[in-house]
Every structure is written in C-alpha cells, then in structure tokens.
N, C-alpha and C positions, 0 to 999 in steps of 0.2 A: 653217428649223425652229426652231421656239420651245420653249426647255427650259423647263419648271415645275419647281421642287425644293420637293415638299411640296405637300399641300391646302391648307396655309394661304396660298399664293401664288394660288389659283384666283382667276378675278375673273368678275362672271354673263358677260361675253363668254365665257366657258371652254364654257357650257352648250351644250348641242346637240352630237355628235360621233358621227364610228364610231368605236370605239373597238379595240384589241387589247391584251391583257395578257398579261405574261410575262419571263422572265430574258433574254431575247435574248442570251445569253452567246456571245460570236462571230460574233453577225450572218451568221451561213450558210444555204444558198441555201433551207433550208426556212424562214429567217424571211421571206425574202426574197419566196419565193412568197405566203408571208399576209399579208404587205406590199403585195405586188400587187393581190390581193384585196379588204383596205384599203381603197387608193384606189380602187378601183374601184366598193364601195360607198359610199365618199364623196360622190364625183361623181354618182352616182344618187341619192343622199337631199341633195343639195346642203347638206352638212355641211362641218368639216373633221375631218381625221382624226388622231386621238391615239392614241400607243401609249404604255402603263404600263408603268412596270418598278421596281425597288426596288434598293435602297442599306439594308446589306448585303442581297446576295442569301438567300432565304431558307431555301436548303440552308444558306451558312455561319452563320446565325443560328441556327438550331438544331445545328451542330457544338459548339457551345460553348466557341469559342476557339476549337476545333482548325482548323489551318489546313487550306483546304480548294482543289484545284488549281480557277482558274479563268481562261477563254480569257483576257478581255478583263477589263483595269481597266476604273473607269466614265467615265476622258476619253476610253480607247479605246473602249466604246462611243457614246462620241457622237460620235468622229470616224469611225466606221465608220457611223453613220446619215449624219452630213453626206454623206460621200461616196458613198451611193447615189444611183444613177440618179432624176431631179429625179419623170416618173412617179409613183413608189414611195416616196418620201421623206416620211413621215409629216409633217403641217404640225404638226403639239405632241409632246415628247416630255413627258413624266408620270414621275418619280422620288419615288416614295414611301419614305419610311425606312422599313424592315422593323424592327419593333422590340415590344415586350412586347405594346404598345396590337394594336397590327395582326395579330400572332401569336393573338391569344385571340379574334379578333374573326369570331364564326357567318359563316356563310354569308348568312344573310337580313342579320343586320348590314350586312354589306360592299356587297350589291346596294341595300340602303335608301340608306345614308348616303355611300357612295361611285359607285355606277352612278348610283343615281336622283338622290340631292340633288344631289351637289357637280358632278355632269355630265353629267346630263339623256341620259344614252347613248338614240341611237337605232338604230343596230344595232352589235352585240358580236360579235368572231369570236374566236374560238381554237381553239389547235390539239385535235384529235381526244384527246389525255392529259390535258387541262387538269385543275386538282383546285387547289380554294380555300377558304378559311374552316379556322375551328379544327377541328383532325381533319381537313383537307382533304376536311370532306363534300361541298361545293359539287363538283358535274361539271355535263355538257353537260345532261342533263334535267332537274337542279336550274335552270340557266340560261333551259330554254325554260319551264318555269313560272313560274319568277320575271318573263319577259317577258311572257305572257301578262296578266299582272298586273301589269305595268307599263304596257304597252305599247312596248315595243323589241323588234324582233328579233333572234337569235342562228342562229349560224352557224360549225358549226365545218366545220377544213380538214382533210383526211387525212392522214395520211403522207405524206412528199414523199420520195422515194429517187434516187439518183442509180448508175447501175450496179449495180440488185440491191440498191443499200446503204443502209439507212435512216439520213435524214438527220439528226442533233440533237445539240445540243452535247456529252451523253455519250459518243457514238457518236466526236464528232472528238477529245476528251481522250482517250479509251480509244485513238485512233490516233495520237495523239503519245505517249503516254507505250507504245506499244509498237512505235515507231520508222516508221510507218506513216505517213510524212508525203505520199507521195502519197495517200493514202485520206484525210488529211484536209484537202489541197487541193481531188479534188474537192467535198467537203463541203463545203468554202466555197467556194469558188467564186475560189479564189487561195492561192495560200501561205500557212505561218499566219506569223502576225509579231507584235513587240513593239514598241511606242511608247514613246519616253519621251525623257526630256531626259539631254544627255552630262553626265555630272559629272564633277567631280575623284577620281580614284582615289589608290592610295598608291604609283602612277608604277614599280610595281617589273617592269613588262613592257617597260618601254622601256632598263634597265639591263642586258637581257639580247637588243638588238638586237629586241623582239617589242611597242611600245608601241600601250596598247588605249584603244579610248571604252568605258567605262563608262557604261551606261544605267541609269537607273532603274528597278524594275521594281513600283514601286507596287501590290504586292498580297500577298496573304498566301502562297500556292504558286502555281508553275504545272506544267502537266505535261510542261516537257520536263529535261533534269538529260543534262548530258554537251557533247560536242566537235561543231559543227556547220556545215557549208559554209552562207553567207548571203550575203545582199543589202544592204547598209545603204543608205536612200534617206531623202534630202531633199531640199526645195523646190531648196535651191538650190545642191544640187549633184548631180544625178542619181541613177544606181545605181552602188553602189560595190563592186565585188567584196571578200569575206574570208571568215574562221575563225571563230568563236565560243566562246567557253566557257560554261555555262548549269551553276552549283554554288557549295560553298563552299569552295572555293581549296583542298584538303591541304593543298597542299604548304608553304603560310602558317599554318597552322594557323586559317582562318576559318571562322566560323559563322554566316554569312548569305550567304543565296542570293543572289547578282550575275550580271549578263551583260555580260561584256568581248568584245569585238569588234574583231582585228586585222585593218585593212584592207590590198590590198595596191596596192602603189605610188601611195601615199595621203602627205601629207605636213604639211595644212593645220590650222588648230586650228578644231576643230569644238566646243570647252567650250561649254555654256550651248544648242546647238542642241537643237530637236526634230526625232527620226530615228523614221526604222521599219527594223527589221531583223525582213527573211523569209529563211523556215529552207527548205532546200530536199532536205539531206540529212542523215547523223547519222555522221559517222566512228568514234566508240567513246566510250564511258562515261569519265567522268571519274577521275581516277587520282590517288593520291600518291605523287612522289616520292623520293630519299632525299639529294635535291642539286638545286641550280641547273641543273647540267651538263647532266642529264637530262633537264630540262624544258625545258632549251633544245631539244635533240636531240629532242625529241618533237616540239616544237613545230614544227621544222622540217623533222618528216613530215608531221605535218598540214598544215603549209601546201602542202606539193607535194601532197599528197593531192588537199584543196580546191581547188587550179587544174586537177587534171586533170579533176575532178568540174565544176568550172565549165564546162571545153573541152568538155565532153560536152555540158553542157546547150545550149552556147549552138549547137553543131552539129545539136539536135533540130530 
C-alpha cells in the first residue's frame, strides 16, 4: 500500500483509479465491506484503487480546538489498512490536510480539481451518507451528475449492519463510551485497541508493588476513561494478559489523559516498544483516592477481578 500525504505528492502515475473517500476512523467492518467493493471495481476497470481520507479529520477541524473522541490516531489507521486482508487492501492510500483551503472548497470545486484533474477517478464509491464540499452540498446525486459529465461512474454502498446494528464509527464510539465494548467489537470486527509506543512514566506504580507501560496515546480524546481488563500484544512477545487505566490519575493530581497498563506475571523491559492494547471489558470508572494505601488495595481488586474475567474469556 502506497501512502500519499498531500496533492502535492500526486505524480500523473497517480491518474486513473477507483477511488473511495472518507474518515475511516476505526477501520470497521462496514469500511471493510466498501473496501471489498473497492477492489472489486478495480480489477474490472483494470485500475488501481485509492482510498482518501484527511488529516485532521473534518469533524475535529470544525470543533475548533475542542477535543474531539476519535477511534484511531492516523499511524493507527495506517496500521489497520496495512493489516487487512491483501484482497481488500487498497493499493494508494490519499491523506489530504483538512484545513481552511479544503473546508471552503464547493462541491463542483473538489470534483474538478481533485476527482477529475489530480486523479482522473474512473469510478467513485461511497457510502450511502456521504456529504462534501462547503455546506456539505455535494451528495450521491450531485456525484452521479458530476459523473455524467465527466465521465466516471459512481456508486454508492448501503448500510452495512451487523446484528440489527448499524455499523459506523459513531455507532462504535457511542459503544465504548457507554461500556458496550462487545457491541463494539462486533463492529469491528475484533476488539477495539490502542497503538502506541511504551514510554517512560513517573515510575510511581512500581513503588507500590503495581509497575505499568505507559503508552502513548497520540490523539486529542478517546472514548474510553476508567479501569479495564486487556490484552497487550506485540510482535515479539505475544498476548500478554493485565488491567488498564484509561484517565487523569486523581489520585496524582494529573491533567492529561494517559493509558497505563499493568501486566500480569510479566517482568521484561518493554520501553521504546510498539504495542497494541485490546479492551475486552470495563471494571468501574476511574476514582480518587485519599492515600496510596487505598490505591493499592483497589488495585489489587482489580487485578483479581481481571484474571477471573480473563478465566472466563479464555473458557468461551
């Protein structure tokens, strides 16, 4: 898969493609199926296939600061495209800066200077909600006249639901953040999880018998906040059973969102690794203390908690 960051990287090998636009925020199975789709008309218009998407996304461009919760940073969605099925795996990925230019920019604009000039699109899918241009006048009928008049065709995909439950990154936020984390596994189509490289923390969980990796969590919010049984996995050391914390410490008195994660019967130095940690369940909302002692003795309900919750799982 070939990332492009920016029109201005396009080169005329870029021309010719099917294309699909969109946030892909968490890569879930309804992108997955327009993914499909995708390649499918690829390989019929003997093209290859590009999927667009923006940096920042353009709901938090228009929050205006305000942080706004979202699945996936943007190295997590590229590691979440690399590792779909080879099928389905768009051959260009297209990151456009979302920014003043591109926010004001009509509908017939964006089809001229970006479908037609910079990449010759010869058929466009999107999903059934799609909405573009300033004012988001651009929709699916604006697209098939504008192809008409191009000459591309367009194609959009329906709803994709999975148990009754419609599938879209809204839909999985709205079920992390209301503890729903099977509802928003099947939505993806796996657990949801955080990427990121282990850092140096300020080491005050290992002085109370409880020491955590510290992950990065490169992004403005996300929607999970509290105590949670996980997985930590990496290359090259498997799955690693623990606890989680996903807040800003009370009990430290912090003010930035972190995710510590104590492993259990774990002992090796994983600083500077890149890890994924999937969430599997949600023990209780995050709390302050009014001493150490406490959070010790909490901590080490949650941990028996979390292994009995693990024995469950690993018994399904």
């Amino acid at each position: 898969m070939n990332i492009i960051r920016g029109l201005h990287n396009l080169k005329p090998e870029h021309r010719g493609c099917a294309l699909t636009i969109g946030n892909f925020d968490g890569v879930h199975l309804g992108h997955q199926a327009l993914l499909k789709l995708l390649a499918e008309q690829a390989r019929e218009n003997n093209v290859p296939s590009c999927l667009m998407s923006f940096d920042p996304l353009p709901h938090e461009f228009f929050a205006g600061g305000q942080p706004v919760p979202r699945l996936n940073s943007t190295s997590e969605k590229y590691r979440a495209m690399a590792e779909l099925d080879e099928s389905i795996k768009p051959d260009r990925l297209l990151i456009l800066r979302f920014n003043d230019e591109l926010s004001q920019m009509t509908a017939e604009e964006f089809v001229a200077r970006i479908l037609v000039e910079a990449l010759d699109v010869k058929v466009l899918l999107i999903g059934d909600d799609f909405r573009f241009g300033k004012h988001r006048r651009g929709d699916f009928d604006f697209l098939q006249a504008a192809g008409k008049q191009y000459g591309f065709e367009v194609m959009a995909l329906s709803t994709h639901s999975v148990d009754n439950m419609r599938v879209s990154s809204t839909g999985v936020r709205e079920a992390l953040l209301q503890n729903r984390l099977d509802d928003a596994k099947q939505m993806l189509g796996r657990s949801y999880r955080i990427c990121g490289r282990v850092a140096h923390g300020d080491k005050r969980g290992r002085t109370i018998g409880f020491p955590t990796a510290n992950i990065r969590l490169n992004r403005a919010a996300i929607p999970l906040s509290g105590v949670y049984v996980v997985t930590l996995c990496a290359e090259t050391l498997g799955d690693v059973r623990g606890v989680a914390n996903i807040g800003k410490r009370p009990t430290v008195d912090g003010v930035r969102e972190q995710l510590e994660v104590h492993l259990f019967d774990f002992n090796k130095d994983i600083y500077g690794l890149n890890v994924c940690v999937s969430f599997h369940h949600k023990i209780r909302d995050e709390m302050k203390f009014e001493s150490f002692d406490q959070l010790k003795d909490q901590i080490e309900l949650d941990c028996d908690h979390a292994r009995e919750i693990h024995a469950s799982l690993s018994n399904k």
